[in-house]
C-alpha positions, 0 to 999 in steps of 0.5 A: 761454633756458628752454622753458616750460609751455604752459597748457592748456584751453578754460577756464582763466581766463589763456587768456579774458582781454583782455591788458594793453599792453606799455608798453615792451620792457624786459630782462624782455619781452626775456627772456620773448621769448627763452624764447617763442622756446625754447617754440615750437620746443619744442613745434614751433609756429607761433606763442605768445601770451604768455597761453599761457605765464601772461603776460597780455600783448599780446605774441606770436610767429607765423610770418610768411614762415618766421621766427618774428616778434614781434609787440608790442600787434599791432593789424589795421587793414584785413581783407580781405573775401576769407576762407579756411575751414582746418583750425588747430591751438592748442598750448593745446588739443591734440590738437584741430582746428577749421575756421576762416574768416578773411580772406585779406589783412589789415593789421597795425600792431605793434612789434618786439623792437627797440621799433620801430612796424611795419605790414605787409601780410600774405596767406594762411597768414602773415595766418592765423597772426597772426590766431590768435596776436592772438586769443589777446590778445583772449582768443578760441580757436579752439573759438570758431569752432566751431559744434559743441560741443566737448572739450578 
């Protein structure tokens, strides 16, 4: 397992683009796991997406019920109407923080590291966390939540 760079900066073209599916979880998507794996405790997170490390795929790490889950061309199928505003963080713009609102409760269809289809029920910080790390497959940041010009 190899810590990789985490890619930087509200502009950089691998960080604005809609990811490509995962058509299956080879050896290659295992080893690129298992170095996400490495990179987010490197760097203290709560989760990575795949283009934070160059790759362009529907591939992400987020902290769901304190284990760092895999989440494979992760899809929400239901968001509650009930939102929270909070503070978040994104490893690819340090140092800054924006106020995001989001839905408190939402349903996510994924599949594991395993190859398997999952959908799961998520609530409050882990529901916020897979939403960040999703935005990141849809090519979406944080500053763009932000009403508020700001520099990265």
């Amino acid at each position: 397992m190899t810590a990789l760079p985490v890619i930087t900066g509200a502009q950089n073209p691998i960080l604005r683009r809609k990811t490509a599916k995962v058509p299956k979880v080879t050896k290659a998507i295992q080893k690129l796991i298992a170095d996400m794996r490495e990179t987010v405790k490197h760097e203290d997170g709560a989760g990575l997406a795949a283009p934070q490390v160059g790759e362009s795929l529907s591939l992400c790490l987020a902290m769901i019920d304190g284990k760092m889950t895999v989440l494979i061309n992760p899809k929400i199928l239901r968001k509650g109407k009930e939102t929270d505003r909070q503070e978040e963080g994104c490893l690819s713009l340090p140092g800054l923080t924006v106020v995001v609102e989001r839905p408190v409760d939402i349903t996510l269809k994924f599949t594991d590291e395993k190859g398997k289809e999952q959908e799961r029920r998520l609530l409050d910080y882990n529901a916020r966390v897979a939403q960040h790390e999703i935005d990141h497959l849809e090519g979406r940041l944080i500053i763009d939540y932000s009403s508020t010009p700001l520099r990265p």
